[in-house]
gemmi code that builds the backbone of each chain (N, CA, C; Angstrom):
import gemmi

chains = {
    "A": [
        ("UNK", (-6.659, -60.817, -30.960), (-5.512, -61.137, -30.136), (-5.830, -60.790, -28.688)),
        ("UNK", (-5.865, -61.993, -27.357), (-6.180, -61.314, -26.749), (-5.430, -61.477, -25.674)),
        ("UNK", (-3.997, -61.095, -25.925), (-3.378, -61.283, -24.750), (-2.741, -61.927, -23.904)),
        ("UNK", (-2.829, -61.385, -22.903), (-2.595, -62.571, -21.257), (-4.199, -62.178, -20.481)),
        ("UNK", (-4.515, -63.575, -20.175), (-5.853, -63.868, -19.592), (-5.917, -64.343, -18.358)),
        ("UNK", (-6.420, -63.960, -17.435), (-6.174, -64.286, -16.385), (-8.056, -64.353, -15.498)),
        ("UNK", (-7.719, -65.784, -15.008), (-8.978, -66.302, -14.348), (-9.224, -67.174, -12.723)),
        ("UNK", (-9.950, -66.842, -11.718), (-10.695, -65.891, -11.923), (-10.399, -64.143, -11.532)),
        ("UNK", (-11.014, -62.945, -11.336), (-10.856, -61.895, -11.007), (-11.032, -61.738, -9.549)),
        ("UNK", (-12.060, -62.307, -9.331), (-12.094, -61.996, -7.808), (-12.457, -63.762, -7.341)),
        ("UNK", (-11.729, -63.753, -6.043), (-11.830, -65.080, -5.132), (-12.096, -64.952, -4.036)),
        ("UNK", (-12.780, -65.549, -2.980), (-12.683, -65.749, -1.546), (-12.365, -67.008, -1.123)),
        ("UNK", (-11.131, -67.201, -0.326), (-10.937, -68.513, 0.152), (-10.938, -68.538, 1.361)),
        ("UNK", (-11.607, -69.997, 2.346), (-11.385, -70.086, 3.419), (-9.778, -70.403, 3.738)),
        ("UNK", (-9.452, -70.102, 4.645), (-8.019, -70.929, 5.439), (-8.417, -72.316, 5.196)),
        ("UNK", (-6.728, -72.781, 4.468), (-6.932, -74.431, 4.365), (-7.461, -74.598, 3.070)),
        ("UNK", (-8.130, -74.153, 2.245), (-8.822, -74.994, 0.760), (-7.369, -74.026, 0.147)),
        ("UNK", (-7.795, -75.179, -1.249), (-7.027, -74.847, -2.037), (-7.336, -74.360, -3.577)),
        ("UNK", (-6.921, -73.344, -4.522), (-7.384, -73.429, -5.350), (-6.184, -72.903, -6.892)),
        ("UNK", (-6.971, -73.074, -8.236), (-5.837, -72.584, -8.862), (-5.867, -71.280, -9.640)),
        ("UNK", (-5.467, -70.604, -9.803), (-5.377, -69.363, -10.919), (-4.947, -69.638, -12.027)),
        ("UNK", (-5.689, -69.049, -13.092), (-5.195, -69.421, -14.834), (-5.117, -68.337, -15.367)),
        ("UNK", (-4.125, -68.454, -16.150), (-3.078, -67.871, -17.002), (-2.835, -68.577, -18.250)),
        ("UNK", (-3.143, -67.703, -19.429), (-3.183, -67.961, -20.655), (-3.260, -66.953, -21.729)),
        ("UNK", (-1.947, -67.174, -22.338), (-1.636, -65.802, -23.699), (-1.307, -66.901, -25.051)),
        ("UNK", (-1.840, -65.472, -26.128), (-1.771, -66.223, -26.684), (-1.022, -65.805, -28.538)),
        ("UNK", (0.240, -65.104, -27.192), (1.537, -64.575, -28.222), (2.757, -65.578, -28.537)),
        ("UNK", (2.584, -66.974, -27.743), (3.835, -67.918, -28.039), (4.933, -67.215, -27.398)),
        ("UNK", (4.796, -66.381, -26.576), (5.504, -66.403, -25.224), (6.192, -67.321, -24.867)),
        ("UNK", (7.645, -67.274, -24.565), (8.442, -68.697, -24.117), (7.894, -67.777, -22.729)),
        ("UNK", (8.142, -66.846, -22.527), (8.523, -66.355, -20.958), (7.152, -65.846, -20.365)),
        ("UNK", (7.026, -66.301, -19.261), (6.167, -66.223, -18.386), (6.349, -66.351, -16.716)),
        ("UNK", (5.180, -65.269, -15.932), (5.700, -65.057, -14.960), (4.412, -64.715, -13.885)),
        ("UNK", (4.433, -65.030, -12.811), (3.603, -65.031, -11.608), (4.110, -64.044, -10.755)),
        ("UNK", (3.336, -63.060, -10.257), (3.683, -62.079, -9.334), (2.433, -61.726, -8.369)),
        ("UNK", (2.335, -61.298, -7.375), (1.702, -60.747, -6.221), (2.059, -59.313, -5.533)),
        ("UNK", (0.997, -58.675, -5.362), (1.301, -57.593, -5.014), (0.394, -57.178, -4.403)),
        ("UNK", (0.643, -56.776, -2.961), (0.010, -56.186, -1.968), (0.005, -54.698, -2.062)),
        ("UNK", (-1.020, -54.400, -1.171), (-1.778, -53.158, -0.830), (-0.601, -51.957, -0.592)),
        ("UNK", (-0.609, -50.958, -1.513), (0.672, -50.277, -1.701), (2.218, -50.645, -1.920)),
        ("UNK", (1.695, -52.174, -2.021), (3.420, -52.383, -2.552), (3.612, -52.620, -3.854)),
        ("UNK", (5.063, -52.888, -4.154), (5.449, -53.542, -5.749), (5.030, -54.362, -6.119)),
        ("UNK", (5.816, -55.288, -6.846), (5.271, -56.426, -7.626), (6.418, -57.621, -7.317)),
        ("UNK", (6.161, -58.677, -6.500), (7.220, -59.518, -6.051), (6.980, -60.682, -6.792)),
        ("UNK", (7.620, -61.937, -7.666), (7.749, -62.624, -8.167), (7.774, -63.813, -7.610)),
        ("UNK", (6.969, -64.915, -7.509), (6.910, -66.406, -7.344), (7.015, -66.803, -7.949)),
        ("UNK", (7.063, -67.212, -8.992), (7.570, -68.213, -10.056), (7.444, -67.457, -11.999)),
        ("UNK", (8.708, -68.439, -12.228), (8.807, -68.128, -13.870), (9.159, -69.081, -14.768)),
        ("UNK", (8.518, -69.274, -15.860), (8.501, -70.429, -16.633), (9.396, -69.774, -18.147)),
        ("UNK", (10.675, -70.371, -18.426), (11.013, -69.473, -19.514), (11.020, -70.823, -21.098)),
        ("UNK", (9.627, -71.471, -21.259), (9.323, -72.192, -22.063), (8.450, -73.715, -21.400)),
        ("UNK", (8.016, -73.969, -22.087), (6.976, -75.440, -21.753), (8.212, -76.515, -20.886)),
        ("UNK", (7.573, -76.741, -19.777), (8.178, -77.873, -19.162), (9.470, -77.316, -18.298)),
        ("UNK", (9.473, -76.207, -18.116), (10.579, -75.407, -17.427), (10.005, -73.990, -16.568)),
        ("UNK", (10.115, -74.394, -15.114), (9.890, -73.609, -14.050), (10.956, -73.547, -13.256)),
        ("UNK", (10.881, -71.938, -12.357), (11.782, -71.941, -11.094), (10.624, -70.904, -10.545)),
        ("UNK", (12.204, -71.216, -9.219), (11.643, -70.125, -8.094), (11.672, -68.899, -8.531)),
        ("UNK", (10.549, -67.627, -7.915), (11.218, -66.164, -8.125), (11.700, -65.596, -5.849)),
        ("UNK", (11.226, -64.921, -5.909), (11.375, -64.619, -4.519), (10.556, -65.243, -3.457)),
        ("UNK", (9.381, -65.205, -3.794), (8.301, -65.815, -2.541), (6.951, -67.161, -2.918)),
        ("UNK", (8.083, -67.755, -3.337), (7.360, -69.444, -3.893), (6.579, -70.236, -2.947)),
        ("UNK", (6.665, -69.750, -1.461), (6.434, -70.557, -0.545), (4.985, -70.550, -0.482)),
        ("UNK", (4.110, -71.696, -0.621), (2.728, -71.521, -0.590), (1.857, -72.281, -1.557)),
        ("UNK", (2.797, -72.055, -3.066), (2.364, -72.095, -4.363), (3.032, -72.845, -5.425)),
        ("UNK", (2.209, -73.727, -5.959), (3.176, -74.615, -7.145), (2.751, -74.088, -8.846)),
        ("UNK", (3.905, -74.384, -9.637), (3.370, -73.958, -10.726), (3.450, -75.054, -11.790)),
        ("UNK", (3.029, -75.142, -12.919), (3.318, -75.965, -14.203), (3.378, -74.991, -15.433)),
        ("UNK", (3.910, -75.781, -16.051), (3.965, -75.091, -17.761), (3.932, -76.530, -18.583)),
        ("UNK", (2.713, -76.996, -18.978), (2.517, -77.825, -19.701), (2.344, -77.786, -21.115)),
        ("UNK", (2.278, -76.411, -21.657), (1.873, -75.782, -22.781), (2.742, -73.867, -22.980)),
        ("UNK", (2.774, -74.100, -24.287), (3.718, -72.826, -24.327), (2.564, -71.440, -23.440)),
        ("UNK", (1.075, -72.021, -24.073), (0.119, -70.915, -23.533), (-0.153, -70.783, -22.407)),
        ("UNK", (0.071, -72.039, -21.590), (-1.091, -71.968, -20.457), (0.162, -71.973, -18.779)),
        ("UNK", (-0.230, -71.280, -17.481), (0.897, -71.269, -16.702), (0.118, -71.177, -15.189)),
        ("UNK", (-0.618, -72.060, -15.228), (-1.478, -72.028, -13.516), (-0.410, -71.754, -12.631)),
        ("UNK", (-1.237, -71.409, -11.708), (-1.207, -70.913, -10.372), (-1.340, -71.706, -9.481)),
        ("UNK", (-1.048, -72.808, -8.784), (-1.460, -73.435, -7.632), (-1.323, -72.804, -6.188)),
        ("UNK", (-2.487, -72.569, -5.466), (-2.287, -72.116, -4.076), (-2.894, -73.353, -3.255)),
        ("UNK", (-1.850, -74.157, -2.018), (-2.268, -75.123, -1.280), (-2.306, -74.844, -0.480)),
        ("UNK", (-3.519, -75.220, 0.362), (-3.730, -74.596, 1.584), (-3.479, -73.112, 2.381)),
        ("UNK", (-4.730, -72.756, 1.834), (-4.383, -71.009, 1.452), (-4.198, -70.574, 2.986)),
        ("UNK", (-3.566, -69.226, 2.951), (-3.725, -68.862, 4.636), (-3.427, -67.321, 4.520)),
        ("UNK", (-4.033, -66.493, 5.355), (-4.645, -64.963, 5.212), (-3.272, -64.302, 4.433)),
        ("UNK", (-1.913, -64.692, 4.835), (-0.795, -63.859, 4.354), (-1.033, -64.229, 2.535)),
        ("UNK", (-1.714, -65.006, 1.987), (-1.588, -64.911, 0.555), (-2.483, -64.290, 0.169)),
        ("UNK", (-3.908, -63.476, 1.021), (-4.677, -62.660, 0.598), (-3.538, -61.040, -0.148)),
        ("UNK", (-3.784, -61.075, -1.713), (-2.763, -59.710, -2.481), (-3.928, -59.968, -3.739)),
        ("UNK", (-3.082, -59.628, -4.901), (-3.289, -59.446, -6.430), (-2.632, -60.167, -6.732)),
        ("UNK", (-2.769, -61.327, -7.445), (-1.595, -61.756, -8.587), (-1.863, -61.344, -9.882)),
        ("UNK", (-1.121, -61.247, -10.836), (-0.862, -61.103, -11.831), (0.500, -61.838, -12.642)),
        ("UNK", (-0.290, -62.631, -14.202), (0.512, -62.664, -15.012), (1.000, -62.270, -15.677)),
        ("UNK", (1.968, -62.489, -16.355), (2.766, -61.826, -17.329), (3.888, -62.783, -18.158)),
        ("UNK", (3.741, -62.087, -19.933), (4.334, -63.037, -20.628), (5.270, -61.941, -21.439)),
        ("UNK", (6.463, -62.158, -21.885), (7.592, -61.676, -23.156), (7.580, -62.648, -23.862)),
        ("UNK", (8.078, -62.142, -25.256), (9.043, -63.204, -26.283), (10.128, -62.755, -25.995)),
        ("UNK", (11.187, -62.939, -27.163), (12.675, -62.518, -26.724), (12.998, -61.909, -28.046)),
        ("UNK", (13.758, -60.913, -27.824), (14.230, -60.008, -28.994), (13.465, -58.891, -29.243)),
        ("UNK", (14.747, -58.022, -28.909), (14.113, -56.508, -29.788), (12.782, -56.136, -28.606)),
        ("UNK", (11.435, -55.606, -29.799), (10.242, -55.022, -29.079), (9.734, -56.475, -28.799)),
        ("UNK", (9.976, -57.336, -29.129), (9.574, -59.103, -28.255), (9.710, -58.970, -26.671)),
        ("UNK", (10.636, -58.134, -26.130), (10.980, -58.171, -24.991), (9.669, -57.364, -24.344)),
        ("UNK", (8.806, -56.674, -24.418), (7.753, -55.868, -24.555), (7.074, -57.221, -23.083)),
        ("UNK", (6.876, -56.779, -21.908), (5.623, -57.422, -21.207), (4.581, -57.520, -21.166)),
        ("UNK", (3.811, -58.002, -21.407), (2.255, -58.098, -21.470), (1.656, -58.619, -19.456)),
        ("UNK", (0.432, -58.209, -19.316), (0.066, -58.208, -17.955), (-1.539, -58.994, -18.620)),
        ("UNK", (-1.867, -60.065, -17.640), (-3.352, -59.879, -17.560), (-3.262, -58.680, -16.596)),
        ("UNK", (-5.054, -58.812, -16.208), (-5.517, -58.010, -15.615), (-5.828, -58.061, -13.959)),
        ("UNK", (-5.424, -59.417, -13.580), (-5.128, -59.820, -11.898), (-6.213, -60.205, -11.703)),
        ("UNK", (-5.776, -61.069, -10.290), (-6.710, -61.600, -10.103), (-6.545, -61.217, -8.419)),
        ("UNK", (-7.694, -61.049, -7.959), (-8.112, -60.306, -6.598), (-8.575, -61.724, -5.446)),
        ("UNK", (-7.469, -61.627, -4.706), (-8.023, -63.212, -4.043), (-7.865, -62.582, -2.899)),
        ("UNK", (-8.567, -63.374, -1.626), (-9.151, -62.915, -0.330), (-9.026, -63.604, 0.307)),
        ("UNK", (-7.885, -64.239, 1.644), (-8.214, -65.267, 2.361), (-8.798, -65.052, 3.578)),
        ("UNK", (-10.049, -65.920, 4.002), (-10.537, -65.483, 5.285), (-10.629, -66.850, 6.422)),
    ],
    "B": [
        ("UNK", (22.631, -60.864, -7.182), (20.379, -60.541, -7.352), (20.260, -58.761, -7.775)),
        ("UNK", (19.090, -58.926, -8.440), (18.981, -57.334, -8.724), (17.942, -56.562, -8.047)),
        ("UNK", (18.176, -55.294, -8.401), (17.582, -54.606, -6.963), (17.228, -53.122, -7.839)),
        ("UNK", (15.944, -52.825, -7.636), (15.467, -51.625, -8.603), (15.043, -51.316, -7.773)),
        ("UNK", (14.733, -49.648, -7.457), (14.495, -48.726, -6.285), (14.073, -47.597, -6.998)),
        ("UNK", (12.648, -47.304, -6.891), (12.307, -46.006, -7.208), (11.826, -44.581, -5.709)),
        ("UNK", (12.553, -43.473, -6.144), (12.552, -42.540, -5.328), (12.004, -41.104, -5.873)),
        ("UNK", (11.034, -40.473, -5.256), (10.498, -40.843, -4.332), (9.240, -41.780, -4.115)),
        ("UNK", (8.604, -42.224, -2.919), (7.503, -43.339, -3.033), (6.460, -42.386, -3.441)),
        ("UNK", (5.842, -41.365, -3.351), (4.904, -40.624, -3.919), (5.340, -38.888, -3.920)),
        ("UNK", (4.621, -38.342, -5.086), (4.810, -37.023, -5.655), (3.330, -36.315, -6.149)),
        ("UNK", (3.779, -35.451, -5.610), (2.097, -34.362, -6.110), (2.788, -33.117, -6.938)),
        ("UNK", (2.293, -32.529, -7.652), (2.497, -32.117, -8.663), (1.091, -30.705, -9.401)),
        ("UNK", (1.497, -29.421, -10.151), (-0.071, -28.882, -9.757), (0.207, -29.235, -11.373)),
        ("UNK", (-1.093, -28.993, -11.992), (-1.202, -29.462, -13.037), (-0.694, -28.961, -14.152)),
        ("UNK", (0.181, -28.909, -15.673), (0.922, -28.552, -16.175), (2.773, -28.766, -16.295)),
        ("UNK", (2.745, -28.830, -14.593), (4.160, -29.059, -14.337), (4.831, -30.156, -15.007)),
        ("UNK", (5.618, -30.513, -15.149), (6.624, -31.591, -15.938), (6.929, -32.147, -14.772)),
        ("UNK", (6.580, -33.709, -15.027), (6.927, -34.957, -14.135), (8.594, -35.377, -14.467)),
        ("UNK", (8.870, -36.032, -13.267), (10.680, -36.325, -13.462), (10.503, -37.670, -12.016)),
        ("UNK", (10.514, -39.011, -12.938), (10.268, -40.317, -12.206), (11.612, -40.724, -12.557)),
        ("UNK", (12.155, -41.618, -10.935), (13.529, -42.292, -11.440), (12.978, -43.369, -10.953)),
        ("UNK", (13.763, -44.331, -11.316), (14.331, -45.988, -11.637), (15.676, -46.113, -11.275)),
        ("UNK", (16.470, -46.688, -10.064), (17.716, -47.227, -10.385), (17.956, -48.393, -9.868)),
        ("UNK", (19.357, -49.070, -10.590), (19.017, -50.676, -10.394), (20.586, -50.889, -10.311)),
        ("UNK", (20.623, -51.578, -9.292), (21.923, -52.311, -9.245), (23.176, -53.009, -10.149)),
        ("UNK", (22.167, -53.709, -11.065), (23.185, -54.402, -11.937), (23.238, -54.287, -13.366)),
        ("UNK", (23.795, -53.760, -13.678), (23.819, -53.258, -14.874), (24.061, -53.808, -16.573)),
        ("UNK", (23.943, -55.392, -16.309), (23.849, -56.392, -17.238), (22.596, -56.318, -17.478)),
        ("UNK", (21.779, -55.247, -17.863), (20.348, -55.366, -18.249), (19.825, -55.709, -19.551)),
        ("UNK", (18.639, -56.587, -20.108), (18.248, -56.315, -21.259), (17.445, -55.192, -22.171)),
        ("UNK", (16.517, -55.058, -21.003), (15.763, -53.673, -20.868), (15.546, -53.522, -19.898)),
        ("UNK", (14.651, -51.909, -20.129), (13.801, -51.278, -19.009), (12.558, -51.094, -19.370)),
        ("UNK", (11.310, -51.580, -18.378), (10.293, -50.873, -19.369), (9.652, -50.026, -17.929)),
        ("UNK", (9.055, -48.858, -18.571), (8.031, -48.342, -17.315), (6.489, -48.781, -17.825)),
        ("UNK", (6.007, -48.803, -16.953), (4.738, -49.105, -16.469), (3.850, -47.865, -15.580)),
        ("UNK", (2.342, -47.959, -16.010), (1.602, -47.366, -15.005), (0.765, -48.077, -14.804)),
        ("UNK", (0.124, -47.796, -13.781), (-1.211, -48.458, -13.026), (-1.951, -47.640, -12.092)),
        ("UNK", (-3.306, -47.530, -12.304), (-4.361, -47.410, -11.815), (-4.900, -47.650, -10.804)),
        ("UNK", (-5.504, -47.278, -9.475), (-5.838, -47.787, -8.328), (-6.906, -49.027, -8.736)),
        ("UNK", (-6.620, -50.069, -8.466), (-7.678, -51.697, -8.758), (-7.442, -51.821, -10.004)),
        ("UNK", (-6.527, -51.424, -10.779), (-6.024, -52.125, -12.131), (-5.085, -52.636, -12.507)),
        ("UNK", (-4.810, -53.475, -13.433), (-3.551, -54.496, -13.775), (-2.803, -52.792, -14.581)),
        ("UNK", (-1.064, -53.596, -15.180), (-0.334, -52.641, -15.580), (-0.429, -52.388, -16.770)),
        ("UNK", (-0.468, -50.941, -17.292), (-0.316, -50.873, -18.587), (1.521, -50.348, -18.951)),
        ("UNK", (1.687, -50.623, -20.195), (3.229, -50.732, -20.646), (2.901, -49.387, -21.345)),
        ("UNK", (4.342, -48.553, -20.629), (4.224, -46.924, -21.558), (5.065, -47.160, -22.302)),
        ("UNK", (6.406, -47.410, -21.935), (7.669, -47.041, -22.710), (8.601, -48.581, -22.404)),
        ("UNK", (8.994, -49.066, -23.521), (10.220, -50.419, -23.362), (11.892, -49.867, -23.800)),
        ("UNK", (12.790, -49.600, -23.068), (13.949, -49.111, -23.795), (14.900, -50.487, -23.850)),
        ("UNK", (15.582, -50.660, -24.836), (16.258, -51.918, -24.878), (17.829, -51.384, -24.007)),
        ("UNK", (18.491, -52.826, -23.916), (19.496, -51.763, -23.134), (20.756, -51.292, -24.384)),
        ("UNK", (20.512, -50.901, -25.747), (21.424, -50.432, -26.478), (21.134, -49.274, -26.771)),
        ("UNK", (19.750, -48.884, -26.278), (19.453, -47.505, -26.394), (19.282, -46.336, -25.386)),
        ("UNK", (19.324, -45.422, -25.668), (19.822, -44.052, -24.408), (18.181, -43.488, -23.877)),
        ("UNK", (17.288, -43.580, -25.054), (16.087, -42.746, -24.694), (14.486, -43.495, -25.518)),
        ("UNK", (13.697, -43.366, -25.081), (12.137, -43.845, -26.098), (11.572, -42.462, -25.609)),
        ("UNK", (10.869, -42.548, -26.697), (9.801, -41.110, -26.478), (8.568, -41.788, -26.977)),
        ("UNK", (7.396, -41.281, -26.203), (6.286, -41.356, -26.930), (5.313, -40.211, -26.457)),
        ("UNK", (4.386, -39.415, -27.270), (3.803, -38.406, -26.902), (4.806, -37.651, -26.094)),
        ("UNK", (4.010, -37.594, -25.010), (4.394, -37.057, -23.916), (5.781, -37.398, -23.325)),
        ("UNK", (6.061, -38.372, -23.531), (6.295, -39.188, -22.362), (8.222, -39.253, -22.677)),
        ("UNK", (9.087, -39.180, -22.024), (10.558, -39.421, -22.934), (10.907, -40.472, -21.988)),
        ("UNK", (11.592, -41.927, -21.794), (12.532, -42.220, -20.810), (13.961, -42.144, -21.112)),
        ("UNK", (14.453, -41.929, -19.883), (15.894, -41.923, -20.913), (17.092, -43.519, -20.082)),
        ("UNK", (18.021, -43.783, -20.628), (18.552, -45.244, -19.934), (20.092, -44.747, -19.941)),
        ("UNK", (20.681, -45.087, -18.218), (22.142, -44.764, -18.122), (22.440, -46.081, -18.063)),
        ("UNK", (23.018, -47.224, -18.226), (23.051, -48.302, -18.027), (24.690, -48.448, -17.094)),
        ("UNK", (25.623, -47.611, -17.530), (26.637, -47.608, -16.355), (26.667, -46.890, -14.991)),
        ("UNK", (25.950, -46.213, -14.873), (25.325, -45.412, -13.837), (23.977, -46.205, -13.076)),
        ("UNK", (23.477, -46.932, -13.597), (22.188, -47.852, -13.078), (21.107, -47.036, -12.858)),
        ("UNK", (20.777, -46.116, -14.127), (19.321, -45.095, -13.770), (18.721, -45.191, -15.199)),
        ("UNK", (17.467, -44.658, -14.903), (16.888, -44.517, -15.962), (15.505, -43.004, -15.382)),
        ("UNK", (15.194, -42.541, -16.166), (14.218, -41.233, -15.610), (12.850, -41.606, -16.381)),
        ("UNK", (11.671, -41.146, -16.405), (10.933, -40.999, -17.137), (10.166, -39.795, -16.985)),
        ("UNK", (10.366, -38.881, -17.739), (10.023, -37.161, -18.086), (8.323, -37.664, -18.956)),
        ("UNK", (7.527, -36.592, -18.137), (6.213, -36.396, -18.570), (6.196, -35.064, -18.835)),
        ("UNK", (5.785, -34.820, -19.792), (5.863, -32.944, -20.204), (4.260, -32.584, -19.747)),
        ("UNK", (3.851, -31.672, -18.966), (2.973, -30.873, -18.895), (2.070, -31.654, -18.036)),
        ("UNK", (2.101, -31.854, -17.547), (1.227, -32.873, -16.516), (-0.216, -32.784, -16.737)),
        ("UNK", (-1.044, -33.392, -16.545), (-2.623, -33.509, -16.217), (-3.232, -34.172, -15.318)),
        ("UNK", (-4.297, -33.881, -15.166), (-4.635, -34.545, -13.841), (-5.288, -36.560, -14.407)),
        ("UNK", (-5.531, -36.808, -15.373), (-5.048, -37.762, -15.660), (-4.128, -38.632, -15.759)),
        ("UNK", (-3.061, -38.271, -15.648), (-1.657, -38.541, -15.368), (-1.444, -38.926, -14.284)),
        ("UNK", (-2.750, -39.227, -12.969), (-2.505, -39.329, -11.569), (-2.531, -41.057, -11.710)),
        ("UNK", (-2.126, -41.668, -11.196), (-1.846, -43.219, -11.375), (-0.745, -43.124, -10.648)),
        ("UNK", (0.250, -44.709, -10.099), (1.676, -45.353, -9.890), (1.985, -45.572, -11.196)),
        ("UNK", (3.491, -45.540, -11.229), (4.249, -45.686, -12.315), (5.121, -46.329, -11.437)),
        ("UNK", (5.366, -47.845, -12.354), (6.446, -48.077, -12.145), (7.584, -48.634, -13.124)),
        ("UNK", (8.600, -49.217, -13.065), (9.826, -49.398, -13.789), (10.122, -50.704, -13.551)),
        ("UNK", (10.428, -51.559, -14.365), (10.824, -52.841, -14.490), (12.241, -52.965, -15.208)),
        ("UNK", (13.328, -54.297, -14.965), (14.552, -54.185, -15.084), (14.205, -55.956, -15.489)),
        ("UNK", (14.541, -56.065, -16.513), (14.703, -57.596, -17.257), (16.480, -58.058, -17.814)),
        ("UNK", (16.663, -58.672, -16.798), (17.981, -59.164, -16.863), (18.376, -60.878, -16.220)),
        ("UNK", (19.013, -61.687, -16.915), (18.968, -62.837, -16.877), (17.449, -63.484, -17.243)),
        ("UNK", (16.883, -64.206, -16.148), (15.246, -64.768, -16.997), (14.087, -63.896, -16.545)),
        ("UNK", (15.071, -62.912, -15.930), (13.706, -62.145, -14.463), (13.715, -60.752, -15.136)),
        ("UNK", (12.397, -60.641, -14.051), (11.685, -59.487, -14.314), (11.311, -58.422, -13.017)),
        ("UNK", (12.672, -57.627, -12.638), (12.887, -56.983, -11.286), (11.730, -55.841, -11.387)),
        ("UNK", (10.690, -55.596, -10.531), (9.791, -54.486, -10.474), (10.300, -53.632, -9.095)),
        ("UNK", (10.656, -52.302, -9.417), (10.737, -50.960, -8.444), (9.183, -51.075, -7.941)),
        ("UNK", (9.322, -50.476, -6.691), (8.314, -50.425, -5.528), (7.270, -49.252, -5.901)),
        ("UNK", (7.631, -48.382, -6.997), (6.642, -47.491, -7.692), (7.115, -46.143, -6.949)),
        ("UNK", (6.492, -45.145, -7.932), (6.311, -43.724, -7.599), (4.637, -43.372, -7.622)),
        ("UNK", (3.870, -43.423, -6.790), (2.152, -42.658, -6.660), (2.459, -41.393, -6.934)),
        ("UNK", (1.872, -40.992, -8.532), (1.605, -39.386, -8.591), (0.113, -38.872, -8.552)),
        ("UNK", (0.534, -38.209, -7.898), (-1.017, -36.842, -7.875), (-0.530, -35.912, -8.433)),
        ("UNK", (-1.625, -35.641, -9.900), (-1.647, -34.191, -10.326), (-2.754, -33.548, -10.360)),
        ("UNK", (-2.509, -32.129, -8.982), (-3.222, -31.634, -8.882), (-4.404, -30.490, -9.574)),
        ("UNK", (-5.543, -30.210, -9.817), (-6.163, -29.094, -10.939), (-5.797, -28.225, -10.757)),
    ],
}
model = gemmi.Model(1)
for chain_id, residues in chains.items():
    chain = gemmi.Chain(chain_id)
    for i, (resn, *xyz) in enumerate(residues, 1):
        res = gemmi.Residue()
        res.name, res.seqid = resn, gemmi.SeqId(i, " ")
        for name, pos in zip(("N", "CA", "C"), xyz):
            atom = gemmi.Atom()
            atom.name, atom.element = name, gemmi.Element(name[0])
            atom.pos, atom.b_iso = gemmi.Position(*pos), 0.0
            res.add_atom(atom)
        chain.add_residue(res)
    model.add_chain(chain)
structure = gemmi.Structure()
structure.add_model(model)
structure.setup_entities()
């Protein structure tokens, strides 16, 4: 069982390219979730998918598109990257009910814009 | 909108002492709480999940306890170690979201 997977770990992007982050568990998770988190801060939320074919906004969407084409899988789109999205993202998936509610984390992914 | 606030932003501690981390959150239609720690350059690991029908989880060490009309929750570490040095933080799952507190950084000192 392995989780929430998250690819790649480390990135460098120029200003302007674009690229995607992947995310993939593989507990049948309806709920899933995109977060970023900078250098001594929390964990702020861009987007959440609570089943296949169903996304919203979380707080700071601006930048980044998402899909849920599959109960497993929940990319990351970053367009036209620019230094303020250099953080950590990290995914994260629940089921619902009881210890279902339990979060699971990949392990982040370390992106760099220069 | 919900709003989780942990106080204080960092705590040092000499080693042995008993840790005392809060969590409080605005809205009190919660499903759970879970705390979390993390590692400097590491993703989160899950300590404790309390649902919101329950008052307390214990594990090892570790107790949280959940006020849900009061909007707090604590998480008590008995005896500290210097392993125990990591952020902890607290998460609040209510409606489809998943509210994360800004963390507590502990140092426990030898």
């Amino acid at each position: 069982n392995a989780g929430v997977t998250q690819t790649p770990k480390f990135r460098i992007l120029k200003i302007g390219q674009s690229m995607t982050l992947q995310c993939t568990q593989d507990m049948n998770h309806n709920y899933m979730y995109w977060y970023r988190q900078d250098p001594g801060m929390g964990l702020k939320l861009i987007y959440y998918s609570v089943g296949a074919g169903i996304t919203d906004k979380g707080e700071v969407p601006n930048g980044y598109n998402v899909s849920r084409s599959t109960t497993e899988d929940f990319p990351l789109r970053l367009e036209l990257a620019a230094p303020s999205q250099t953080s950590v993202y990290f995914c994260a998936s629940r089921g619902t009910g009881g210890p279902g509610n339990t979060i699971y984390f990949g392990e982040g992914s370390w992106l760099t814009v220069v | 909108k919900q709003e989780v606030t942990q106080i204080p932003a960092a705590l040092s501690v000499p080693e042995g002492e008993n840790l005392v981390l809060n969590c409080s959150f605005t809205d009190s239609a919660i499903y759970n709480l879970q705390w979390f720690r993390q590692d400097p350059g590491k993703g989160l690991t899950s300590l404790l999940l309390i649902q919101s029908s329950q008052r307390e989880q214990t594990s090892g060490r570790l107790n949280a306890s959940l006020d849900k009309s009061s909007g707090r929750s604590t998480l008590y570490i008995a005896a500290s170690q210097p392993g125990d040095s990591a952020t902890y933080l607290c998460a609040v799952t209510s409606g489809n979201k998943l509210t994360f507190g800004g963390g507590t950084r502990v140092l426990v000192k030898p």
